[in-house]
N, C-alpha and C positions, 0 to 999 in steps of 0.2 A: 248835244251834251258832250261828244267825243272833242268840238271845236272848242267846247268854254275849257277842259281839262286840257288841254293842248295851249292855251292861253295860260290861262293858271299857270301851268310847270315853267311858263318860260318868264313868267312874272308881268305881262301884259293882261292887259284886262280891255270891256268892250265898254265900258263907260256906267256910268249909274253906281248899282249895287255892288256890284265885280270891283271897283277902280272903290270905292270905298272901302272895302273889305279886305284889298291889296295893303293899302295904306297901313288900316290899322294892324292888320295879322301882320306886318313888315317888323311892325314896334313890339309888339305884344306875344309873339312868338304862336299865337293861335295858330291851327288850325282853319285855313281861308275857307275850306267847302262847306265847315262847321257852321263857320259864322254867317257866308252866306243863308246857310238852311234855316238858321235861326232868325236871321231877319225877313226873308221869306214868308217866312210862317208868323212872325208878326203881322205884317203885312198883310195877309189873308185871315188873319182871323179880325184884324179889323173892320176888312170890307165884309166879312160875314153876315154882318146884320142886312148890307144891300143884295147881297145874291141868293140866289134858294140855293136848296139844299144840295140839290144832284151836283151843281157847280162849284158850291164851297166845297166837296168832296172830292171832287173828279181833280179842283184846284190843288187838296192838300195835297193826295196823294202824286202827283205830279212835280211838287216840288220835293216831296218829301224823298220822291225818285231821283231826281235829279242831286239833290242835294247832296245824299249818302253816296251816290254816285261820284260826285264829285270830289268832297272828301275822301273815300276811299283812293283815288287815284290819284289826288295830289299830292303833292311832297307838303310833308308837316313843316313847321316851320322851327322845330326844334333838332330836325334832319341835318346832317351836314352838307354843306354845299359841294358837288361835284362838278367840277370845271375839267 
Protein backbone atom coordinates (compact mmCIF):
# COMPACT_ATOMS: atom_id res chain seq x y z
CA UNK A 1 0.00 0.00 0.00
CA UNK A 2 2.69 2.47 1.32
CA UNK A 3 4.66 1.57 -2.29
CA UNK A 4 1.46 2.24 -4.69
CA UNK A 5 1.11 5.84 -2.61
CA UNK A 6 4.85 6.52 -3.06
CA UNK A 7 4.04 5.74 -6.90
CA UNK A 8 1.09 7.63 -7.09
CA UNK A 9 2.67 11.06 -5.58
CA UNK A 10 5.36 10.86 -7.94
CA UNK A 11 3.14 10.32 -10.80
CA UNK A 12 4.44 6.75 -11.88
CA UNK A 13 2.27 3.93 -11.82
CA UNK A 14 2.79 -0.10 -11.85
CA UNK A 15 0.76 -0.84 -14.93
CA UNK A 16 -2.92 -2.03 -15.34
CA UNK A 17 -5.39 -0.23 -13.23
CA UNK A 18 -2.83 2.44 -11.62
CA UNK A 19 -1.33 3.77 -15.23
CA UNK A 20 -5.07 4.06 -16.40
CA UNK A 21 -6.16 5.89 -13.57
CA UNK A 22 -2.93 8.03 -13.99
CA UNK A 23 -3.92 9.01 -17.36
CA UNK A 24 -7.29 9.86 -16.88
CA UNK A 25 -7.20 11.74 -13.21
CA UNK A 26 -4.07 13.61 -15.22
CA UNK A 27 -7.06 15.10 -17.55
CA UNK A 28 -9.93 15.32 -15.35
CA UNK A 29 -8.48 16.77 -12.27
CA UNK A 30 -9.98 13.52 -10.09
CA UNK A 31 -8.87 12.30 -7.48
CA UNK A 32 -6.41 9.05 -8.73
CA UNK A 33 -7.17 6.75 -5.16
CA UNK A 34 -10.91 7.61 -5.89
CA UNK A 35 -10.97 6.44 -9.04
CA UNK A 36 -8.98 3.58 -8.43
CA UNK A 37 -11.30 2.39 -5.52
CA UNK A 38 -14.10 2.69 -7.77
CA UNK A 39 -13.02 0.61 -10.29
CA UNK A 40 -11.87 -1.91 -8.03
CA UNK A 41 -14.89 -2.29 -6.68
CA UNK A 42 -16.46 -2.56 -9.98
CA UNK A 43 -14.37 -5.22 -10.70
CA UNK A 44 -15.28 -7.31 -7.55
CA UNK A 45 -18.68 -6.94 -7.58
CA UNK A 46 -18.74 -8.47 -11.02
CA UNK A 47 -16.69 -11.38 -10.13
CA UNK A 48 -19.26 -11.75 -7.23
CA UNK A 49 -21.40 -14.10 -8.79
CA UNK A 50 -18.00 -16.56 -9.08
CA UNK A 51 -16.83 -16.32 -5.52
CA UNK A 52 -18.57 -17.26 -2.15
CA UNK A 53 -19.16 -15.20 0.01
CA UNK A 54 -16.30 -14.99 2.76
CA UNK A 55 -14.12 -13.96 -0.48
CA UNK A 56 -16.21 -11.44 -2.03
CA UNK A 57 -15.96 -9.83 1.55
CA UNK A 58 -12.72 -10.39 2.78
CA UNK A 59 -12.16 -8.93 -1.24
CA UNK A 60 -14.33 -5.79 -0.75
CA UNK A 61 -13.08 -4.86 2.22
CA UNK A 62 -9.46 -5.00 1.21
CA UNK A 63 -9.77 -2.97 -1.50
CA UNK A 64 -12.08 -0.68 0.12
CA UNK A 65 -8.68 -0.43 2.60
CA UNK A 66 -6.51 0.15 0.25
CA UNK A 67 -8.31 2.37 -1.69
CA UNK A 68 -9.31 5.25 0.98
CA UNK A 69 -5.94 4.57 1.89
CA UNK A 70 -4.72 5.60 -0.95
CA UNK A 71 -6.73 8.51 -1.62
CA UNK A 72 -6.22 9.73 1.52
CA UNK A 73 -2.44 10.08 0.93
CA UNK A 74 -2.28 11.19 -2.42
CA UNK A 75 -2.05 14.53 -3.74
CA UNK A 76 -5.51 15.58 -5.24
CA UNK A 77 -5.19 16.55 -8.54
CA UNK A 78 -6.86 19.95 -8.05
CA UNK A 79 -3.61 20.57 -5.35
CA UNK A 80 -0.92 22.72 -6.64
CA UNK A 81 2.00 21.28 -7.90
CA UNK A 82 5.23 21.69 -5.59
CA UNK A 83 8.57 21.57 -7.33
Amino acid sequence: MVALVLLIQERSATGGIDLIAQVICDSTKWNVGIFILVIDIVIILIGASIIEATSFLYSLLAVVIVGLSVAAMSRSRNDEEIY
